[in-house]
C-alpha positions in Angstrom: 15.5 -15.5 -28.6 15.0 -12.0 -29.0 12.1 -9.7 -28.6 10.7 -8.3 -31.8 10.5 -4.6 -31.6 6.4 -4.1 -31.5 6.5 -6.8 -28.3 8.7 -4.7 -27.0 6.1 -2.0 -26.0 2.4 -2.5 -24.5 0.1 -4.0 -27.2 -2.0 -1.1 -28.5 -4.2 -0.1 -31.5 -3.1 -0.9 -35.4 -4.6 2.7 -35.9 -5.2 5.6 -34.4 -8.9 6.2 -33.2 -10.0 8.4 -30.6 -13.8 6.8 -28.7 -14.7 10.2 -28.2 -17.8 9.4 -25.8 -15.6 6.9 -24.2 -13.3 9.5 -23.3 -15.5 12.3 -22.4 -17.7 9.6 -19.9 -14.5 8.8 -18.2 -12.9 12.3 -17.8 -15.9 13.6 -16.3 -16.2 10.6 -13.2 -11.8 11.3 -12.9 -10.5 12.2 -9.8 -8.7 15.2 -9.4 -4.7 15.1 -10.2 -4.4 16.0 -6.3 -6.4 13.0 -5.4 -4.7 10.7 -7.7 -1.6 12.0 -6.2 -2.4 11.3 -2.9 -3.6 8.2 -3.6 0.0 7.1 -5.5 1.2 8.4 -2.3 -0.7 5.9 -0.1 0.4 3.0 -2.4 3.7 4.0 -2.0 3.7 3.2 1.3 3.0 -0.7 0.8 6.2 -0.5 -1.6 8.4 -1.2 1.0 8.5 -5.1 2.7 9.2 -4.4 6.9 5.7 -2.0 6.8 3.9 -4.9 4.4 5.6 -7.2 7.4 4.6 -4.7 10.4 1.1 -4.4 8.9 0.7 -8.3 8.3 1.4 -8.6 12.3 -0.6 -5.8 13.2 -3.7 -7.5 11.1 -3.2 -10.1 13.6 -2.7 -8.0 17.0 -2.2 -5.4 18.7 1.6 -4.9 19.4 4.5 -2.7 20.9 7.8 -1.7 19.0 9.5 -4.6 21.3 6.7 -7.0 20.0 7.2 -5.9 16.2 10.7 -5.9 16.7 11.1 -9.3 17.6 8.8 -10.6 15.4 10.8 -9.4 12.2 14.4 -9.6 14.2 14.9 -5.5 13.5 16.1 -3.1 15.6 13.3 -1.0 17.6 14.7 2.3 15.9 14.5 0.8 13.1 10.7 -0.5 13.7 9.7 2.7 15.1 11.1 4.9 11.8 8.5 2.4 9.9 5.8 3.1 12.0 6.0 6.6 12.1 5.8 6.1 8.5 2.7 4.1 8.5 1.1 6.5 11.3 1.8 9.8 9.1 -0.4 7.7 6.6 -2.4 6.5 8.2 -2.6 3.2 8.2 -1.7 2.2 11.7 -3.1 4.4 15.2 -1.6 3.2 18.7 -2.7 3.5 22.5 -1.1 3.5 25.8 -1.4 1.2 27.9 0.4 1.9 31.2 3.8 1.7 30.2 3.3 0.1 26.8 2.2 1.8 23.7 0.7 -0.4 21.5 -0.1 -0.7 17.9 -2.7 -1.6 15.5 -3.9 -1.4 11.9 -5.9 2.2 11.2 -9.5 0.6 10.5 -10.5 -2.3 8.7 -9.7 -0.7 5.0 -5.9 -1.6 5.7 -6.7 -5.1 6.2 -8.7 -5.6 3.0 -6.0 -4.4 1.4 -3.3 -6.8 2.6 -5.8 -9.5 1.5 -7.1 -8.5 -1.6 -3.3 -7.8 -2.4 -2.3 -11.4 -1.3 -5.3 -12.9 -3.4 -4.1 -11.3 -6.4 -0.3 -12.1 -6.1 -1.6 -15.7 -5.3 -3.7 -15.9 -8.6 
């Protein structure tokens, strides 16, 4: 059965009608485009499923590339290309340890995220 062609778009207003005061409230507590660009940017980074995996692991502990890349059976180039990723955004900081450089989750913000994202999707 076929769409009709008004379900075919968002629902929106039988008329048009500006709430003026609405409007002006909300423009003037707006971030800045450059803001809202960076923060598009940030998101972006979640878009992609080996960091949402990486960052899942690293919410449970610290871990080298060799850990990481185990865990998701990649390649460590391959894990290490992500996590430059996540670092440049910063979502994930490491430390050396001897030998070892190991990995973790930025701060405590990245973690909300994951979980606030995973109660939503389970809702």
């Amino acid at each position: 059965m076929g769409m009709r062609e008004d379900e075919k778009i968002a629902p929106h207003c039988d008329f048009i009608h500006v709430h003026e005061q609405v409007v002006k409230r909300v423009t003037e507590v707006m971030p800045a485009d450059e803001e809202l660009q960076n923060l598009a940017e940030f998101f972006r980074v979640f878009a992609d499923s080996t960091r949402i995996r990486i960052l899942c692991a690293l919410s449970q502990s610290e871990l080298c590339v060799c850990d990481i890349a185990s865990l998701l059976g990649m390649g460590q180039s391959a894990i290490s290309h992500q996590l430059r990723i996540l670092k440049q955004m910063r979502l994930v900081k490491f430390r050396r340890d001897g030998k070892s450089v190991l990995y973790s989750l930025a701060d405590s913000h990245i973690e909300t995220i994951l979980a606030q994202g995973m109660e939503h999707i389970g809702e």
